[in-house]
N, C-alpha and C positions, 0 to 999 in steps of 0.2 A: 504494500500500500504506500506506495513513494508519495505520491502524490500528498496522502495525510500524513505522513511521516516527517513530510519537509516542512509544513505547516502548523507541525506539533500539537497535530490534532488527538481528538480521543479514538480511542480503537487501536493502537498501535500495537499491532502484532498481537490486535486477539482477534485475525480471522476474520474482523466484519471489513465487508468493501466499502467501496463510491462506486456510485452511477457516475457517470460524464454526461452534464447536463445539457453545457452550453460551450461549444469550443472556439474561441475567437483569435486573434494572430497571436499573440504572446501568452494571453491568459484560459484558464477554463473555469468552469462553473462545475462542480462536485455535488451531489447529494449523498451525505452516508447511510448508508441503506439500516443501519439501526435505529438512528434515532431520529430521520428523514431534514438534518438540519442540512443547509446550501453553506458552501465557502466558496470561496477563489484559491483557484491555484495557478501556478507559473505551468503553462503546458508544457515547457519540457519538462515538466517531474512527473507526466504520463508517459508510461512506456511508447513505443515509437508506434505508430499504426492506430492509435487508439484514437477512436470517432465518440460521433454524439451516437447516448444510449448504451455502450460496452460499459463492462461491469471489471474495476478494478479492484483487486486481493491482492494480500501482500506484493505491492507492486508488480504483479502479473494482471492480462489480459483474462476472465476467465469467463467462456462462452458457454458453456453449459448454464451456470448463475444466470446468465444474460439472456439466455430462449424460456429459463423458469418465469421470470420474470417477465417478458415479451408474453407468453403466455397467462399467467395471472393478470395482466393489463386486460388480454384481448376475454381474458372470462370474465372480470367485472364489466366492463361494457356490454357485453354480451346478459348479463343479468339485467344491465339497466337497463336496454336496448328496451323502446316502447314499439310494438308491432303497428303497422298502419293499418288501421280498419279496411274491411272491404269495400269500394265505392271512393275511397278519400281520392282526390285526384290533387296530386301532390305538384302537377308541372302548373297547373294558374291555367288564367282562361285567356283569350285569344284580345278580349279586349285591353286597351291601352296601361298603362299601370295608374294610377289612380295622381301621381307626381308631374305629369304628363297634363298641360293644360288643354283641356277641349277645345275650348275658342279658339280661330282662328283668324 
C-alpha cells in the first residue's frame, strides 16, 4: 500500500487497500476501502499501470479485490434498479419540448 504508506496513513501493512478514485497528472485521489475516507496522493506512489477504479494492497495492483468489488457495485444497482412499467414510453413525444417557444 505505497501509496498510504507515503502519506502515513492508517492501515499500514494491515492488509486493507485504496480504490484509485481520481487520477490526474501529478496527483490521485485514494478511497480506503475500510473506513471509505478520500486523501490525495503523489501518483507516483501508485504502482506503475495503475488506473481509475484498480484496487491497491500492500503497494500491489490487486484485481481479483477489484472485479469483487466491480461486482458488489453492479448488485446494489441492480437491487435499486426500479423496473419500467408496461406502457411507460420513456423516449417523449414527437411534439416540440415545452422550452421551445410556439410563437413565431
Amino acid at each position: 500500500m505505497t501509496a498510504v504508506m507515503g502519506c502515513g496513513g492508517a492501515g499500514q501493512g494491515s492488509g486493507q487497500g485504496v480504490q484509485v478514485d481520481v487520477l490526474e497528472d501529478g496527483r490521485a485521489r485514494v478511497v480506503e476501502l475500510g473506513t471509505g475516507k478520500a486523501r490525495t496522493v503523489e501518483r507516483s506512489s501508485l504502482p506503475a499501470g495503475a488506473r481509475e477504479g484498480d484496487v491497491v494492497v500492500d503497494g500491489r495492483l490487486d484485481p481479483e479485490l477489484r472485479a469483487q468489488l466491480t461486482r458488489e457495485v453492479a448488485e446494489a444497482r441492480k437491487r435499486l434498479a426500479v423496473p419500467v412499467p408496461p406502457g411507460l414510453d420513456l423516449g417523449g413525444s414527437e411534439d416540440p419540448p415545452l422550452t421551445i417557444r410556439r410563437e413565431k
